[in-house]
N, C-alpha and C positions, 0 to 999 in steps of 0.2 A: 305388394310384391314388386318386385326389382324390373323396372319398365313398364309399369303397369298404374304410374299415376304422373298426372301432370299432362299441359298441353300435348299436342299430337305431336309438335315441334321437336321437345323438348325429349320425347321418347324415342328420336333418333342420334346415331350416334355423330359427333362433331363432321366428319366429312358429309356424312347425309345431310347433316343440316348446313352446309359449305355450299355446296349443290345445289340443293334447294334455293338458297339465296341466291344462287347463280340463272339461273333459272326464274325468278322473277325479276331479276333484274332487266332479265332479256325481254321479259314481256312488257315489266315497266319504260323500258327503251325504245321499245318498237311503238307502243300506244303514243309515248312522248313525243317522238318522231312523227308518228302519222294526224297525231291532235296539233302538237303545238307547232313542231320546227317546220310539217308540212308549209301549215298557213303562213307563218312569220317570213317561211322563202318565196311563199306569193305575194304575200305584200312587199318585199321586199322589191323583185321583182317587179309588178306595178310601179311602184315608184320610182324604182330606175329606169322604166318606158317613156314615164311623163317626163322625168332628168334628163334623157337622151332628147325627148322632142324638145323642150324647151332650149336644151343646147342648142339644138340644131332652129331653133326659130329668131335667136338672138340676132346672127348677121341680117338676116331676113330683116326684121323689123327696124335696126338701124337705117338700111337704104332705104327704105319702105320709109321712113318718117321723116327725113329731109328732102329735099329739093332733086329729082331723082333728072336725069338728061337721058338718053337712049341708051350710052354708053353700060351706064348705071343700070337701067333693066336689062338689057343684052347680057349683061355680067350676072344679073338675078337669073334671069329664064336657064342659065347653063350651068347655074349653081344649083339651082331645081331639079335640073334634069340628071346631072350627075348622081344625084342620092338612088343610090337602088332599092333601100331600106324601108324608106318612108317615103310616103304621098304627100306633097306639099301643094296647094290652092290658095288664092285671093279670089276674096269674094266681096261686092259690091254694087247695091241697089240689087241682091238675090242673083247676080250674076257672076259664072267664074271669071275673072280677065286675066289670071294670068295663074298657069300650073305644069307640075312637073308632070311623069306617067302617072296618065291615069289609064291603069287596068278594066277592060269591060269587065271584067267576071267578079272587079268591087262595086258594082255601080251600086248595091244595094246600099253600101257603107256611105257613097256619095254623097248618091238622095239623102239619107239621114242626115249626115254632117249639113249639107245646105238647111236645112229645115234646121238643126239646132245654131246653123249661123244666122239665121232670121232672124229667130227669138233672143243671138246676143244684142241685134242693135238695139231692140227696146228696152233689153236688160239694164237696169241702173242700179247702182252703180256697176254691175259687173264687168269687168273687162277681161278677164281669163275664165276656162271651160274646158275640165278635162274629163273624162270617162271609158268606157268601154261599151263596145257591143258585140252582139252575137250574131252569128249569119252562118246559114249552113254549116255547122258542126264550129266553125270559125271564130276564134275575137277578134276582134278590134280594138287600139288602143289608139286614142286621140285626144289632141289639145287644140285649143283656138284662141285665139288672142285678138282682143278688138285694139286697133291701129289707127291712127288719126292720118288723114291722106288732103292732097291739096282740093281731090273733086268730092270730099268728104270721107267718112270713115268709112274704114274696109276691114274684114276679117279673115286674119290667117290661121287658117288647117291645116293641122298636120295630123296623118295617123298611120299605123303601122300595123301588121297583122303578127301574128301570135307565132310566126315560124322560128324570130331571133329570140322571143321570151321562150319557148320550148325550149328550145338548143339552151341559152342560157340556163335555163331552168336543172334541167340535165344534167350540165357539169357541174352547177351549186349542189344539188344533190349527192351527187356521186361524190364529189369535193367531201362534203359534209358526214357521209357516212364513212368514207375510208376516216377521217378523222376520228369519228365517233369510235371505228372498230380499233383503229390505234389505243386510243386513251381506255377504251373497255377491257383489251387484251392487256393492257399496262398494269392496269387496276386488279387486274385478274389475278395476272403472275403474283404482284407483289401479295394480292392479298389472300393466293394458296401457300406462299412460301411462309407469311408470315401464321397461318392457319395449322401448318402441318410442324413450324417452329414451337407452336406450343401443344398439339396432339401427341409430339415425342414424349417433349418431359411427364405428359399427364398419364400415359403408358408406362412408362418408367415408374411413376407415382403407383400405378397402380398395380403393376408385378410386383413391385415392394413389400405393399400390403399384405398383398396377396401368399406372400412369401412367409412374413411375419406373421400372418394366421397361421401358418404349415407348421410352424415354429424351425424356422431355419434363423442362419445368422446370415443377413447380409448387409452389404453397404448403399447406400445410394449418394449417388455423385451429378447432383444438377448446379451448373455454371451457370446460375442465370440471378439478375438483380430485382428484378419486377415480384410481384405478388405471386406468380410460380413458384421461384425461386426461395420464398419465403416460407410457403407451403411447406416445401419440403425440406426446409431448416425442423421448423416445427415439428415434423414427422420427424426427423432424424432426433433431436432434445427428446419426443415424447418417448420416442421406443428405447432410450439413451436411459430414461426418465421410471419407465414402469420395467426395466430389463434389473435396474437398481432396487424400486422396491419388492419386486421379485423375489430378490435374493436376500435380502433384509429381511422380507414375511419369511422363507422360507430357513435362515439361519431363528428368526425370532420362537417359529414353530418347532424348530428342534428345539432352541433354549426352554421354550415352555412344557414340551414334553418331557424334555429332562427334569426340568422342576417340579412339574405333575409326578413323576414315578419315584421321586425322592418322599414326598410327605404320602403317597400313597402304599408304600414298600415301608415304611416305618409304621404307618396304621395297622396295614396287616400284620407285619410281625409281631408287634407288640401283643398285638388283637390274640394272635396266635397261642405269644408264648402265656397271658392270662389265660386263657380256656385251659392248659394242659397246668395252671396254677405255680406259672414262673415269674416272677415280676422283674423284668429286666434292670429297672432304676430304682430296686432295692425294697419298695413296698408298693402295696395298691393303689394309692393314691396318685404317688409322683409317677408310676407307671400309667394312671388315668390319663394325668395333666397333658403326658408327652403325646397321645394320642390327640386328645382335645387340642392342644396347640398345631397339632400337624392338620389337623383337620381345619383348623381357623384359616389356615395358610393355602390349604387346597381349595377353601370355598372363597378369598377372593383372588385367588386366579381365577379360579370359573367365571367369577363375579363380574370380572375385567373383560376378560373374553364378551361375557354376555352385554357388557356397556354399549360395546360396539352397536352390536345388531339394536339394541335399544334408540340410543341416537341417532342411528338411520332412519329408524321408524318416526323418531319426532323432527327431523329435518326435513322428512318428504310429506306430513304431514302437514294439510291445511291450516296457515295461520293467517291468513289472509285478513286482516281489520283486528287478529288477537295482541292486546300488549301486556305485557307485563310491569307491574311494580315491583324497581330492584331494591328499593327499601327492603320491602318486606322478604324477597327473595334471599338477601346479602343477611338480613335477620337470622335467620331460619339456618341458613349454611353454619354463621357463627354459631350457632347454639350447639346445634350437632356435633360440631368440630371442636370446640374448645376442651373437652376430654382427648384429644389426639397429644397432646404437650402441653398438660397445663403449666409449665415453665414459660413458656412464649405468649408475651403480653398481644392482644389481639387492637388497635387501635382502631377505632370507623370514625368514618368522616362521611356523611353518607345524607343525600337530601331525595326527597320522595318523588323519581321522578319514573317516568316510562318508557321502556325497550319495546321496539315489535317483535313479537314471536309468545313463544308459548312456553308461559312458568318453566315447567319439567324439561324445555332443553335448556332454560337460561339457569336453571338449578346447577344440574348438572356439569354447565360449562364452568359456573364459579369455585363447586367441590372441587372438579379438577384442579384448576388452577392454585385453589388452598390446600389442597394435597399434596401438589407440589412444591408450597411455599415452607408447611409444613416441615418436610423433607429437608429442607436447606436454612429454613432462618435460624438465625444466631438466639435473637433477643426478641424481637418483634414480628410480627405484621399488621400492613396497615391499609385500609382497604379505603379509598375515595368513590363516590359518586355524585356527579354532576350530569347536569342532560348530556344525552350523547355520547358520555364520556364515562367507565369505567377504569380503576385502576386499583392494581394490588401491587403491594410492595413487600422486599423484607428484607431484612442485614445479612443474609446469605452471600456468599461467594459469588465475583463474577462470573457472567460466563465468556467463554473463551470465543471472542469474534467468530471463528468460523462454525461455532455450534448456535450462535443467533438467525444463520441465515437457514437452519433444518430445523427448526425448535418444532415447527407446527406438521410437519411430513410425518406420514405414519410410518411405521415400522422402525422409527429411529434410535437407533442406540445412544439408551443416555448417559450419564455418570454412573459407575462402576457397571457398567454392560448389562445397563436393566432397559428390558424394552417397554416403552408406556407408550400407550393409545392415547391418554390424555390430552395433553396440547392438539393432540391431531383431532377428536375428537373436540375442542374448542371452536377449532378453524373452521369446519363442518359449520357448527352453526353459527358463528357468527357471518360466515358466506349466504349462506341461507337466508339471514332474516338484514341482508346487508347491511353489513357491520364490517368494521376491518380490526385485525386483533396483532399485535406487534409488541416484542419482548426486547428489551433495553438493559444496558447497565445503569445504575445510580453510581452516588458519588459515597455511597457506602451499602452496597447490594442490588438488586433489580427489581425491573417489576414490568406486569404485564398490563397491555392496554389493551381495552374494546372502547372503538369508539366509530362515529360516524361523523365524519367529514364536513361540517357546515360553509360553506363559502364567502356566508355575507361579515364583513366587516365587524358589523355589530355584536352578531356573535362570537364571533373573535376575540372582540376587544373585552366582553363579557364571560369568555372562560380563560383569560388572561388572568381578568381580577378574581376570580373562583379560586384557582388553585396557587395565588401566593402564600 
């Protein structure tokens, strides 16, 4: 029933499911945010703590490594002291000799950094050390650098506490998500406007329908180039399409009714005026015949009618792995058929090969086609078979271009306004049992082909030389 199969997804209708993906988006954004962009802004962060300090330790180590005069440290100690950000120290032989503020309420931070400056003089080769610590709720971020000095080496500290990485941190955040909600709100618009761009046309699509089952006449008018667009080409050709054979079956079934009450209205009468011991065509006999003739005429109209429903039945039947032999098939047809005109020479050209599907519809599509050929050849016909390839032909009259391209359309009105199922009835199975079937003029009559398609070269080149 109508909503009632297929994922959960798929059973609501395009704006629900517009939403819905709107909606995990949000989730998937938020998780992405708090797993990945969270950390990526700490580390990022962290590393522009260590970038700052190492900035800030470069002049340092400059004076610090040449030949330094009082001047020179005067000029350090108040370059130290200026920093309000970070804690700068020298240290040497475990002692400070020379630093900016140092806060009592960091002394925990101190002690630590001294103790990790001890362990860099024995460090080999290392000569930089940067990290973090923790203290009372607190980080710390520090580097140190080991320094070559004239009374031996010394080690410069620096480290800064977690207030300008917060505050930093904060506005990267806040930075990041107004971006985030910009480019998500962007995506958003375009991608309800472009959502509800095609919900219109599929609505329109589907009042149509909807319409067309009611049995109204309307039009549908979609401006669009894409696979919608196309859609409803197609809907428009189809309903263009069965509004035509329609009216075709529906003139056909009047024609056939009229031609049923003709040979039936001459039965009875006849029928009649015998009983009451009248012979209309003068004696009993030719007054038998005209009945019996009318009667031959009424049972294949029936006949015809009933083909239909026949080869529907052997089209939708399983033939799944059944082939047939059109030798023997194309045999069988001629035999039957050659009392239809024995004036018209029957020529086969015919090698024993295999169709898929099932005798009785491949029977039947070939009497067709010799029924019809019947009807029109002059002198001949002439039937070929090769793999894959069927062909009849006869010296009958061309047909007229624009009656090649409805030859196989049922209901079709053919020469002198007779309606045949036949060709239609071909097309049926040759679709079925994939084949394709296509009517041609010669160069003195036509003829119809059933064949399948081969691709490769070879065979090509080898039904070239077949039908010279």
């Amino acid at each position: 029933m109508k909503g009632q199969k297929g994922p959960w997804f798929t059973r609501m209708s395009l704006t629900q499911q517009v939403f819905s993906m709107i909606v995990i988006m949000l989730i998937f954004l938020s998780a992405f945010f708090a797993f990945f962009i969270s950390d990526s802004i700490d580390r990022t962060i962290t590393d522009l703590m260590y970038t700052m300090m190492a900035s800030d330790q470069k002049p340092i180590a400059t004076v610090l490594t040449r030949d330094t005069d009082t001047e020179d440290r005067e000029y350090l100690s108040a370059y130290l002291q200026a920093d309000e950000t970070q804690t700068s120290f020298l240290v040497q032989d475990g002692k400070i000799i020379m630093a900016s503020r140092m806060p009592e309420q960091e002394s925990g931070i101190q002690e630590h950094l001294l103790t990790q400056a001890d362990s860099l003089f024995e460090a080999v080769p290392e000569e930089v050390r940067s990290g973090m610590y923790q203290e009372d709720g607190r980080t710390y971020y520090y580097r140190m650098e080991k320094l070559p000095g004239a009374a031996g080496p010394m080690i410069l500290v620096t480290y800064m506490n977690d207030l300008y990485a917060s505050q930093f941190r904060e506005s990267l955040i806040n930075s990041t998500v107004y971006v985030i909600i910009i480019v998500f709100f962007l995506m958003l618009m375009a991608t309800l406007i472009w959502v509800f761009s095609i919900i219109r046309p599929l609505n329109q699509i589907r009042s149509y329908i909807s319409q067309i089952k009611q049995g109204k006449d309307v039009d549908l008018y979609i401006n669009r180039g894409d696979e919608i667009g196309d859609l409803a080409d197609e809907l428009v050709t189809m309903k263009d399409e069965l509004s035509r054979q329609d009216k075709a079956k529906e003139e056909m079934i009047h024609n056939i009714s009229h031609d049923l009450k003709t040979p039936i209205a001459t039965i009875k009468s006849y029928s009649e005026s015998i009983k009451d011991g009248i012979y209309p065509y003068g004696d009993l006999d030719s007054s038998v015949d005209v009945i019996l003739h009318n009667a031959q005429r009424l049972e294949e109209k029936v006949h015809n009618l009933l083909y239909l429903n026949r080869v529907e039945y052997l089209v939708s039947s399983d033939a799944s792995g059944v082939v047939t032999n059109m030798k023997d098939v194309v045999e069988q047809v001629v035999l039957n058929s050659a009392v239809i005109r024995p004036e018209i020479e029957i020529i086969t050209d015919v090698e024993e090969v295999f169709f898929d599907g099932l005798i009785e519809a491949w029977r039947v599509s070939i009497e067709n086609i010799m029924e019809n050929a019947f009807r029109y050849a002059k002198t001949y016909i002439k039937i070929q078979v090769r793999e894959n390839d069927l062909r009849i032909s006869n010296d009958g009259p061309k047909m007229p271009e624009d009656r090649i391209d409805t030859l196989f359309r049922p209901y079709e009105k053919g020469e002198g306004g007779r309606f045949g199922l036949g060709l239609s009835i071909v097309s049926k199975v040759t679709k079925a049992n994939n084949y394709l079937v296509q009517g041609y003029n010669l160069d003195d009559g036509v003829c119809f082909r059933i064949y399948r398609p081969v691709m490769e070269e070879q065979g090509k080149a080898k039904r070239r030389s077949q039908w010279k």
